[in-house]
C-alpha positions as semicolon CSV with decimal commas, in nm:
position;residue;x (nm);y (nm);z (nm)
1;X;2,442;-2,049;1,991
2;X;2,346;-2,289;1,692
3;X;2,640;-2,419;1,491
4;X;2,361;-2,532;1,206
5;X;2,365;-2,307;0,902
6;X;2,063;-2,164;0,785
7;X;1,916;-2,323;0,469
8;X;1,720;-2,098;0,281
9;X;1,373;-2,149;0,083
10;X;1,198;-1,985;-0,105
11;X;0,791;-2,038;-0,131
12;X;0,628;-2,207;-0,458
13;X;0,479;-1,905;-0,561
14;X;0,813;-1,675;-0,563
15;X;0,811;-1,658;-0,937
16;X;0,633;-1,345;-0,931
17;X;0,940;-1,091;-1,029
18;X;1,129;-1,124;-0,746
19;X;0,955;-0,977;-0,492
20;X;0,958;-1,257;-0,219
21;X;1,105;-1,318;0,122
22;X;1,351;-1,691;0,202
23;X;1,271;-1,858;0,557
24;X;1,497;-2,101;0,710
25;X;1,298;-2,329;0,894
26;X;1,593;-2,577;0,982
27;X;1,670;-2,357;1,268
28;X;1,364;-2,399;1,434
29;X;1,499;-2,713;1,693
30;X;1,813;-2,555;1,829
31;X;1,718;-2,167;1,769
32;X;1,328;-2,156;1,829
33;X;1,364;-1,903;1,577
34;X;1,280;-1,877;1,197
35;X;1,513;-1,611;0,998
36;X;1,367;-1,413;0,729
37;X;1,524;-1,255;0,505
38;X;1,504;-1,063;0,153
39;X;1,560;-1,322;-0,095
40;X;1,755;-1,054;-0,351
41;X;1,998;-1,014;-0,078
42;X;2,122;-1,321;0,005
43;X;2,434;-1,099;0,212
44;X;2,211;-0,893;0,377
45;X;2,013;-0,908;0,705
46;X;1,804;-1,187;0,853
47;X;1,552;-1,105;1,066
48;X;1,473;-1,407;1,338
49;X;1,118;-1,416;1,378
50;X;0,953;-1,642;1,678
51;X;0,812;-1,987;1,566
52;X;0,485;-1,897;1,675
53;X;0,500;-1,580;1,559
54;X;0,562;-1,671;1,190
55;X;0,288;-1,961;1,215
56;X;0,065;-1,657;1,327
57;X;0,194;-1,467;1,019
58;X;0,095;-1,722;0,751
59;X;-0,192;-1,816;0,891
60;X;-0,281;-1,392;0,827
61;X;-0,129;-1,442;0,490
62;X;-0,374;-1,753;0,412
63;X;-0,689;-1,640;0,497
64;X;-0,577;-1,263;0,406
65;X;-0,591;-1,079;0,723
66;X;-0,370;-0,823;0,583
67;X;-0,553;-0,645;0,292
68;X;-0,358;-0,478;0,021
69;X;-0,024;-0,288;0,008
């Protein structure tokens, strides 16, 4: 179990309204993990996403795999 809090970030380009996501990438070395979470609720879930897994998620995001919503 990590004793290291989280410490939340938010990406450069979150000033769009507040529709954005915070990552804690701190907890990568002890967790292997990355929480994500909705940065308007700071109280609520975090969701811990795999290291690799979120590399392979921004890496979609970048070169937009994803298409539209």
């Amino acid at each position: 179990m990590a004793t290291e809090s989280p410490r939340w970030s938010t990406s450069s380009y979150s000033d769009n309204g507040g529709q954005c996501v915070a990552v804690a990438t701190n907890l990568v070395a002890s967790t292997g993990t990355i929480p994500v979470r909705d940065s308007k609720v700071p109280d609520g879930p975090a969701h811990p996403l795999r290291a690799d897994a979120f590399t392979a998620f921004v890496a979609g995001v970048k070169r937009d795999a994803f298409g539209p919503v």
